[in-house]
C-alpha positions as CSV (number, residue, x, y, z in Angstrom):
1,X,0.0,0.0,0.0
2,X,1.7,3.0,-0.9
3,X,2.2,5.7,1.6
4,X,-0.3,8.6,2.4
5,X,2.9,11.1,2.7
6,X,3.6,10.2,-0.8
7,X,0.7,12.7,-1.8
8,X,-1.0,15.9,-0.2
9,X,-2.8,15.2,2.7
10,X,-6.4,14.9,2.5
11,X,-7.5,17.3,5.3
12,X,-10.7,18.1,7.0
13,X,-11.5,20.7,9.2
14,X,-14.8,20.5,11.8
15,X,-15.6,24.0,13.4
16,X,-17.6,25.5,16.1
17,X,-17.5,28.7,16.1
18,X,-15.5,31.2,13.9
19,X,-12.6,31.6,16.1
20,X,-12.4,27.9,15.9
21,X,-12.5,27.8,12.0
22,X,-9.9,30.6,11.9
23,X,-8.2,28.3,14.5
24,X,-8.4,25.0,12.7
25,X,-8.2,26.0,9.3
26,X,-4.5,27.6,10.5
27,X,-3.6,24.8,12.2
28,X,-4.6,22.5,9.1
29,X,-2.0,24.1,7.0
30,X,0.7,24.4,9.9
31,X,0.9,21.1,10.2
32,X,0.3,19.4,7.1
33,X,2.5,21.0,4.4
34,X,6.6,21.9,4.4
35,X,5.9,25.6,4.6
36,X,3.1,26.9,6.5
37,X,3.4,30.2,5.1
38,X,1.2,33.1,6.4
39,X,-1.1,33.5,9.1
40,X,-2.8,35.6,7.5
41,X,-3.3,33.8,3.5
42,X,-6.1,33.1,2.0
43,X,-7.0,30.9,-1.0
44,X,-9.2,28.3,-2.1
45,X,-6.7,25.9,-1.5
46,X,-6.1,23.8,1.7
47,X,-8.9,21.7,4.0
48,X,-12.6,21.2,3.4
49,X,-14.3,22.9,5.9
50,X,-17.4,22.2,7.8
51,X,-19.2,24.0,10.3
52,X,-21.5,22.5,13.0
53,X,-25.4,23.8,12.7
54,X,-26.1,25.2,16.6
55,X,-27.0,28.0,18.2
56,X,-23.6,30.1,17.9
57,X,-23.1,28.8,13.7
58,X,-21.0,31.6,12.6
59,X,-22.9,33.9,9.9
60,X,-21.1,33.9,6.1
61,X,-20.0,37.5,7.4
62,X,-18.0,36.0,10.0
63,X,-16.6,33.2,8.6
64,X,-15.4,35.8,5.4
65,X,-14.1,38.3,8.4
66,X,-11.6,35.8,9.6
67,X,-9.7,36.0,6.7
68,X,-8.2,32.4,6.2
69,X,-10.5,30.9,3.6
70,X,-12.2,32.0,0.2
71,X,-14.2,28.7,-0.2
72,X,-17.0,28.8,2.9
73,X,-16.9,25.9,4.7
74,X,-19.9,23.8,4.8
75,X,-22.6,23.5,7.3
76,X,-23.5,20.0,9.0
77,X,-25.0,18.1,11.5
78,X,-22.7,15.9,13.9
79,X,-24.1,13.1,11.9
80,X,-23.7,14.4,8.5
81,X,-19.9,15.1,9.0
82,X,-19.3,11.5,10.5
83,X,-21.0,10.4,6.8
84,X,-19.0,12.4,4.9
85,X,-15.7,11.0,6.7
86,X,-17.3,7.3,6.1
87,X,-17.5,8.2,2.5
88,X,-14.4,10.0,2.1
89,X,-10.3,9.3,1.8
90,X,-9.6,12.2,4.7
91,X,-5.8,11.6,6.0
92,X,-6.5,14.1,8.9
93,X,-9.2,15.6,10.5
94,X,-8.7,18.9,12.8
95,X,-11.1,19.1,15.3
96,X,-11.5,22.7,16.7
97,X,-14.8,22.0,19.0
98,X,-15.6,23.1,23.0
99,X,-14.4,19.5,24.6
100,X,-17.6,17.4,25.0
101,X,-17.9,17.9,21.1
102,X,-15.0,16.6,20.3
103,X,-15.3,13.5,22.7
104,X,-19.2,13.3,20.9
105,X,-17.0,12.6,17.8
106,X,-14.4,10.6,18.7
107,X,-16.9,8.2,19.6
108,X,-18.8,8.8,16.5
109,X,-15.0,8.0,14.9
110,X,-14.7,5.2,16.8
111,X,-17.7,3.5,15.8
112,X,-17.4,4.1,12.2
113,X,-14.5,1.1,12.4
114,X,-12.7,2.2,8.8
115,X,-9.8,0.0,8.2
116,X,-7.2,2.8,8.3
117,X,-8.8,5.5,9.9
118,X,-7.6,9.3,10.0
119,X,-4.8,11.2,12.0
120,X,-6.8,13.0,14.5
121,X,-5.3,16.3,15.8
122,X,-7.4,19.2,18.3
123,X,-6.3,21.5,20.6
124,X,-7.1,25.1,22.0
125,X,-7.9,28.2,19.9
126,X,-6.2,30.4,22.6
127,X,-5.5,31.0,26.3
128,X,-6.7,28.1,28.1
129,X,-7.5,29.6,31.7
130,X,-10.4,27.4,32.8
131,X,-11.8,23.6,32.9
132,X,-8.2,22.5,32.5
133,X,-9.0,19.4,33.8
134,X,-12.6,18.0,31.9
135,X,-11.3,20.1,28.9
136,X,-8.3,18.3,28.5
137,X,-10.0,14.5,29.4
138,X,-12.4,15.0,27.2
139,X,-10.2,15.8,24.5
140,X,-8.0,12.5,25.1
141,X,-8.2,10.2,21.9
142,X,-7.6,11.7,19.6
143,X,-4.1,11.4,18.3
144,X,-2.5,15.1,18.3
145,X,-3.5,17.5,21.3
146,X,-1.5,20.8,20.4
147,X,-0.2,22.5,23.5
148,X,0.0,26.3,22.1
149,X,3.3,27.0,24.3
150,X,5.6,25.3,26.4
151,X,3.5,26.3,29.4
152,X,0.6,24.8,28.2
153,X,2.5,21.6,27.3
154,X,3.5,21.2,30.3
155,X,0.2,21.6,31.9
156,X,-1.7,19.6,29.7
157,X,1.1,16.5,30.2
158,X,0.8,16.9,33.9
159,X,-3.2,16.4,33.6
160,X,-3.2,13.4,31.1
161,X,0.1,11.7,33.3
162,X,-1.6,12.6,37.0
163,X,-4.7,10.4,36.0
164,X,-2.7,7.7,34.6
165,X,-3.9,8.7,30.5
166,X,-1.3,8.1,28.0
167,X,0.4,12.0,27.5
168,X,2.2,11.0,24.4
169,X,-0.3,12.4,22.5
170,X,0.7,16.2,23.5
171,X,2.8,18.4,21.3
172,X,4.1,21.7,21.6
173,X,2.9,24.1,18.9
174,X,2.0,28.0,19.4
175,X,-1.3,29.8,18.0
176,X,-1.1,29.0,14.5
177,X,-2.5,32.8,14.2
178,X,0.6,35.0,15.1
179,X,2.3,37.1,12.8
180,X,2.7,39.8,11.1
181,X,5.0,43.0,10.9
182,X,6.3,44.0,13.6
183,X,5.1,47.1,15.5
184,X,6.2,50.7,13.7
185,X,5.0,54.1,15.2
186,X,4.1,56.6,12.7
187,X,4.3,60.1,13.6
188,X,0.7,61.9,14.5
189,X,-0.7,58.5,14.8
190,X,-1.4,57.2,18.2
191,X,-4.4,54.7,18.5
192,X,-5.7,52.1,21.2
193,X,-7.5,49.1,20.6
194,X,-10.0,47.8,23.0
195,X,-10.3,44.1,22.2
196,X,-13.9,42.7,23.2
197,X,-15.0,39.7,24.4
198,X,-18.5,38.0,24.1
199,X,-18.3,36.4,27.6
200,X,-15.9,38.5,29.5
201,X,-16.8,40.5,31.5
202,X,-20.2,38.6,31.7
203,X,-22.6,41.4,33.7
204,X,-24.0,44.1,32.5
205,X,-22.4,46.6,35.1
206,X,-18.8,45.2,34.6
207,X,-19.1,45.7,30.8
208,X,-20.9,49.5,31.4
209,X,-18.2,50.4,33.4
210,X,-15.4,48.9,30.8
211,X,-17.5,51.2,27.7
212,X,-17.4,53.9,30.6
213,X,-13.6,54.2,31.3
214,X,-12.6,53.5,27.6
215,X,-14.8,56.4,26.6
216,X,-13.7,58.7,29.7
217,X,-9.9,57.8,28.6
218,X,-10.7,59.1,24.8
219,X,-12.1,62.3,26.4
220,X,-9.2,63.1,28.5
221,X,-6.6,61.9,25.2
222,X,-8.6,63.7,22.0
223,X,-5.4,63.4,20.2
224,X,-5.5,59.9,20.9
225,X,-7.7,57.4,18.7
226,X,-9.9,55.3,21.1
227,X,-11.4,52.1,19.0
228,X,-13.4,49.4,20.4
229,X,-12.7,46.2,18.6
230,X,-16.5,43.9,18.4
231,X,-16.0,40.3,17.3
232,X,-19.7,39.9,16.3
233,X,-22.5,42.3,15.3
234,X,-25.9,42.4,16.9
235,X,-27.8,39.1,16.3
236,X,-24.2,37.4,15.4
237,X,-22.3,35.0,17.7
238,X,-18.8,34.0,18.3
239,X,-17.7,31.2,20.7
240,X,-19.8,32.3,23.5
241,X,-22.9,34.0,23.7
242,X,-23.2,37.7,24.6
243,X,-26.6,39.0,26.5
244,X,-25.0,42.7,26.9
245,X,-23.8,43.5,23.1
246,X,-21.4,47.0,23.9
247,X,-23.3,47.9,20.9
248,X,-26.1,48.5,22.8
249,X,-24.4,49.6,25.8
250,X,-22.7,52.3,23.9
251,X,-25.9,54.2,23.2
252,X,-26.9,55.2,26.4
253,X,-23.5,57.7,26.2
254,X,-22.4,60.5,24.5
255,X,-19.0,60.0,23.4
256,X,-16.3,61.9,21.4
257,X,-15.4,62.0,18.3
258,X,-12.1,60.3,18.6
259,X,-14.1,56.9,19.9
260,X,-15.9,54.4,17.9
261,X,-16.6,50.6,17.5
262,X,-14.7,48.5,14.9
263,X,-15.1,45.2,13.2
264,X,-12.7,43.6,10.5
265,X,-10.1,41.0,10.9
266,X,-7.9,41.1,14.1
267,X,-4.7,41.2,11.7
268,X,-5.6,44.6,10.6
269,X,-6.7,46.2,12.9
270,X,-3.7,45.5,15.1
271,X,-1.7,47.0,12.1
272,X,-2.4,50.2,12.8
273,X,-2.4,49.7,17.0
274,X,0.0,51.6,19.0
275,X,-1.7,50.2,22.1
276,X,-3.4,47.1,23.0
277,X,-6.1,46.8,25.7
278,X,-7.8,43.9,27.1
279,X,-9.3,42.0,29.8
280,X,-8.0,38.1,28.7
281,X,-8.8,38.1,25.1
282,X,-6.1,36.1,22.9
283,X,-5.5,39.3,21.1
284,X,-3.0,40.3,23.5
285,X,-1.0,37.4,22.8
286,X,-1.3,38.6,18.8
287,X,0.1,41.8,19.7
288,X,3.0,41.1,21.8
289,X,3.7,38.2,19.1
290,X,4.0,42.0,17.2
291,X,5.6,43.9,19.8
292,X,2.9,46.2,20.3
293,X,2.8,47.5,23.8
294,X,-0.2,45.7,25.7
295,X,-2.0,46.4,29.3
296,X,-4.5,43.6,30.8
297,X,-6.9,45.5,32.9
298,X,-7.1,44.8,36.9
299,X,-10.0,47.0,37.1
300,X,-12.5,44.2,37.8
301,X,-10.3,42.1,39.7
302,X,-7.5,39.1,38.7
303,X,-10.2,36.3,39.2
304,X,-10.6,32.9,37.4
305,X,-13.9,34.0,35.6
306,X,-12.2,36.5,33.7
307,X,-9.3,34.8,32.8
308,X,-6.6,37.7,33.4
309,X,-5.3,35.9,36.6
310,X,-3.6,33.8,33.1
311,X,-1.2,36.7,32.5
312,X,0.3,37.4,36.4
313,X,4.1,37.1,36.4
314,X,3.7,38.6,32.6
315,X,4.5,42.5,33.6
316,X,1.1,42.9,31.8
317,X,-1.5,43.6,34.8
318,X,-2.4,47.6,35.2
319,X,-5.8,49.5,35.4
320,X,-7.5,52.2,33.8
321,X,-6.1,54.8,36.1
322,X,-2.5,53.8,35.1
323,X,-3.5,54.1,31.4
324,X,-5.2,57.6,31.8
325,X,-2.1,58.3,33.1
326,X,-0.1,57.4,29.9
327,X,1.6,54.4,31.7
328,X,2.3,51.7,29.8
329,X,3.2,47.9,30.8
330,X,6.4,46.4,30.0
331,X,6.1,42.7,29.2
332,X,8.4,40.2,31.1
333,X,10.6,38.3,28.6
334,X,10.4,35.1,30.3
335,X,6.7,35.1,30.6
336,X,6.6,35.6,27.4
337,X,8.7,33.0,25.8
338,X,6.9,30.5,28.1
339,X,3.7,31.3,26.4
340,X,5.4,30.9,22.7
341,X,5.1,34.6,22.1
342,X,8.2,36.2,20.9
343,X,10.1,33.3,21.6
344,X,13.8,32.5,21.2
345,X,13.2,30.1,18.4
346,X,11.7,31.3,14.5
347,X,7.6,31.2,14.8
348,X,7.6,28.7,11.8
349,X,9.8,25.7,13.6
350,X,6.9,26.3,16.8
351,X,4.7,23.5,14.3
352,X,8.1,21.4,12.9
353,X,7.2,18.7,16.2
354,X,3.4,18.8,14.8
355,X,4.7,18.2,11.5
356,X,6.5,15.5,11.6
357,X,4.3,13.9,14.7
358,X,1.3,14.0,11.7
359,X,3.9,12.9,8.7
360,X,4.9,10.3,11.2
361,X,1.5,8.7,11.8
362,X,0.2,8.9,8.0
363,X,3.4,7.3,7.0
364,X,3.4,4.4,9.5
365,X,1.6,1.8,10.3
366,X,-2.3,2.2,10.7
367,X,-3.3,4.2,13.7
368,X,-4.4,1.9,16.7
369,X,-8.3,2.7,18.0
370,X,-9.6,5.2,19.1
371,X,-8.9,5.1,23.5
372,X,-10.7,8.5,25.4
373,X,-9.6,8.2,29.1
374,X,-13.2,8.8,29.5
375,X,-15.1,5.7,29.1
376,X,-18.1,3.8,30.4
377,X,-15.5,2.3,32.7
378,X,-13.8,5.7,33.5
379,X,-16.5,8.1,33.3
380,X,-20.0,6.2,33.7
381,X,-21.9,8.9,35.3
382,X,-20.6,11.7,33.3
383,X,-19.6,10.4,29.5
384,X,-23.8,9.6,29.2
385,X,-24.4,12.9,29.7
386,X,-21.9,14.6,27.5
387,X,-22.6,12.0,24.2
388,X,-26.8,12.6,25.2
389,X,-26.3,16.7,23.8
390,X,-24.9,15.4,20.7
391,X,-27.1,13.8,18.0
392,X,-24.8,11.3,16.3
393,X,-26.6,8.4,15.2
394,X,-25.7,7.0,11.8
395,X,-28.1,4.4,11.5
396,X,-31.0,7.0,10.8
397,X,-31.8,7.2,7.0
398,X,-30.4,10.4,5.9
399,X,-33.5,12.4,4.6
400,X,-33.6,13.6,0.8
401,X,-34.7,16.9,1.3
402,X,-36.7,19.2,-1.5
403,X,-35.8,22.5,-2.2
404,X,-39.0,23.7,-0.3
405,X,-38.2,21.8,2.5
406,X,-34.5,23.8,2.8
407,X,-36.1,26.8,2.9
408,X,-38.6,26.0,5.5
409,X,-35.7,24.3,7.2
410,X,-33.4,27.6,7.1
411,X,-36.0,29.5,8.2
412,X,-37.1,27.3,11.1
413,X,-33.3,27.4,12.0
414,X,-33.6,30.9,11.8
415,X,-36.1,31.6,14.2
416,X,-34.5,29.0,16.4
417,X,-31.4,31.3,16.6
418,X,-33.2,34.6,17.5
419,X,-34.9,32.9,20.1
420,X,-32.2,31.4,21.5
421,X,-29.7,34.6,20.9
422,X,-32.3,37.9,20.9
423,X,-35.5,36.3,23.1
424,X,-34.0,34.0,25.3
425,X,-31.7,36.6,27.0
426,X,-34.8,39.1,27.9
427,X,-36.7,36.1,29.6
428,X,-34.1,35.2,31.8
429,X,-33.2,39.1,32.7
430,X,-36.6,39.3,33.2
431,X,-36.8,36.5,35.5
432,X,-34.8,38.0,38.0
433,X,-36.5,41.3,38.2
């Protein structure tokens, strides 16, 4: 039989979210051809892409906005994507799911028994700051979890080794994302970038007083540009949802002229940043990657909810006050090359372990099955619960549907959305009134 290396990898990537397909498709190409080239390409080359239909599916705007693909991927059930790997001749698949999905589809791998199955690879799309534990576990079996620094490697090892799971699947990578030129100043420009977050800060009053402060700090600096970077628009969804949109937040103040709310692909925007500002969001790691000075805001606190207790030790932590006052953080060189940011090594040889780890299993012998740590035997009470919110039965007759039927099934899907996104939020702030 000759070997799968002896031609370009077949390569599917399953997403969740947009982040995720920006995440994965990146990833696909790190670690599948001899030179990766940029984060930020596009073409019509590279993986098949497939979305999974839920309540955050990215819109077409989204999925365009991350820059990394002009072919769309396409959008399927659990189900139909476990057919279409049945059917197929993929070499690797790329999970980039929330963990219980991807254990719902290793087990949906599992049972689909093909006598050389795919190389398996998933990971994180960025700073992995909660559910270390049950992330990582339910991640385990598939063949390739990529650690996106040295400090996460090391985590996730210590995790898969201290419950007695095989660890060899971890490998050291980086976010297949960072890039780009370095920071340049340009005389009479001086611009900070908030970058959003659907989920964090979660409340209402936490994310008023974040719009607050930003647009206080753009009235005391007119010369300065003050933009809020939004990941979604209003009815749109990233990987989490977001009740408290700062779009609508924003019109219950006047603000200056030198603040407004931006959209457009993170790679841009952070071309023409002079100063980065966040609460956890990945983005920071993007711009220190660049050298652009950052600041993680203490202002609500370093807690585990919000993810910023992640960067102590980095030289990062300050507060609104500091920044009003035109102080700026200075990163800790350490920190940073534990997290794979600006580290010691090129950026491209952060995926040569990936590579060959991938080149390594396609060219050998085929890949044993499929072992989660969590099983009926491991997990009894929990797995149940985690496969029963995935719908991945393969012995149902796939429907041939009519053209009339899409439509009434778009538009059913539709309405499901803005009652799950718009309607669903009101009710609940409604019930605790």
């Amino acid at each position: 039989m000759p070997s799968r290396t002896d031609r370009a990898a077949r390569v599917a990537v399953l997403a969740d979210s947009d982040t995720r397909w920006k995440w994965g498709v990146l990833t696909a190409r790190r670690i599948t051809t001899e030179s990766a080239g940029s984060a930020g390409s596009t073409g019509s080359g590279g993986p098949t892409g497939f979305v999974l239909r839920g309540r955050a599916t990215p819109t077409a705007r989204q999925l365009a906005e991350t820059g990394v693909s002009d072919v769309p991927p396409r959008e399927v059930t659990g189900a139909e994507f476990l057919r279409e790997v049945r059917d197929g001749d993929y070499d690797v698949i790329v999970l980039a799911l929330v963990g219980g999905t991807v254990r719902a589809v290793l087990q949906g791998l599992a049972e689909l028994a093909q006598e050389r199955r795919p190389v398996i690879v998933t990971g994180y799309v960025g700073v992995v700051y909660e559910k270390l534990a049950d992330g990582l576990l339910l991640r385990h079996g598939a063949d390739v979890v990529l650690a996106n620094s040295r400090h996460d490697a090391e985590r996730f090892r210590a995790v898969y080794e201290g419950v007695g799971a095989d660890a060899e699947c971890v490998v050291e990578a980086a976010l297949p994302f960072l890039g780009g030129a370095p920071h340049t100043p340009e005389p009479g420009r001086d611009t900070l970038v908030f970058a959003a977050q659907p989920s964090v800060p979660a409340t209402k009053a936490e994310r008023a007083y974040v719009l607050r402060r930003l647009v206080e700090h753009a009235r005391l600096h007119p010369d300065r540009e003050v933009l809020l970077k939004l990941r979604s628009k209003p009815g749109e969804h990233t990987t989490h949802l977001e009740e408290f949109p700062y779009q609508k937040l924003v019109r219950e103040l006047p603000v200056p002229p030198n603040f407004r709310l931006v959209y457009g692909h993170m790679g841009e925007v952070l071309d023409r940043t002079d100063l980065l500002v966040t609460v956890s969001s990945t983005a920071a790691l993007e711009a220190l990657h660049r050298r652009i000075p950052t600041a993680v805001l203490t202002d609500l606190g370093v807690r585990e909810a919000l993810g910023n207790h992640h960067f102590i030790g980095s030289g990062l932590l300050t507060s609104f006050d500091r920044l009003d006052a035109r102080s700026v953080p200075r990163p800790d060189e350490e920190w940073l090359a534990r997290q794979g940011v600006a580290a010691d090594l090129p950026y491209e040889k952060a995926f040569d372990a990936a590579r060959e780890r991938v080149a390594e299993l396609l060219d050998g012998p085929p890949p044993p099955p499929i072992a989660p740590y969590y099983t009926q035997g491991t997990a009894g009470g929990y797995l149940p619960t985690v496969l029963a919110r995935h719908r991945l039965d393969l012995t149902a007759p796939e429907p041939r549907e009519s053209g009339v039927r899409r439509i009434v099934r778009e538009a059913a899907r539709g309405a499901y959305r803005h009652g799950v996104q718009r309607v669903a939020p009101v009710i609940r702030r409604l019930g605790e009134i």
